[in-house]
Phi, psi and omega in degrees: 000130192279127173285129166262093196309140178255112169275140182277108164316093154313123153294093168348169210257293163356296170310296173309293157322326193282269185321338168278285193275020151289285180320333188225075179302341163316276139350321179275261271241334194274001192258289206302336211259342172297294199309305181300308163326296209271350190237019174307322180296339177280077214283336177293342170260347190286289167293344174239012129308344195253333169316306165312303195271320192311341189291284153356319167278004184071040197256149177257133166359299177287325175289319193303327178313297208265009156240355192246005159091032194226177189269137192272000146300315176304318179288326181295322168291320174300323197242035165276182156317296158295019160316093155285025187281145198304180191274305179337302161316306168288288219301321157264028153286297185306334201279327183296346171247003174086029183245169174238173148268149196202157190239129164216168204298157161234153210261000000 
């Protein structure tokens, strides 16, 4: 009998976070609230942390669109890569996902 090697489907570092933070929104709101610590100054890493979990909560463009009162080319643009969005914008993207923005002294 012939051994039969079982190979493990590699995953993405992506994938994985998508999934970990379905399962754990806690998790989810505890990875954005690091990315603002430690990358807040990175509007590109920033914009692709709130991208990841809304994805990860299973929200689509068109839904985020359509509860934060925007057109889903505005949301899509705000969460590209090249994503620039005005504070209006991030702020209802966040809320469509139950978070707020909140300021505190930094150390």
């Amino acid at each position: 009998m012939k051994n039969k090697k079982t190979t493990k489907k590699l995953r993405s570092w992506s994938a994985l976070k998508k999934d970990r933070f379905h399962k754990d929104t806690e998790e989810a709101i505890a990875y954005l609230k690091a990315t603002l610590e430690e990358n807040g100054d990175i509007p590109e890493i920033v914009i692709e942390a709130i991208r990841e979990v809304s994805e990860s909560l299973g929200m689509s463009i068109e839904q985020i669109a359509k509860k934060a009162n925007k057109t889903p080319s505005t949301i899509h643009k705000a969460l590209s890569k090249s994503g620039n969005p005005t504070l209006g914008t991030l702020t209802a993207v966040l809320k469509t996902m139950g978070l707020r923005l909140s300021v505190e002294k930094a150390s």
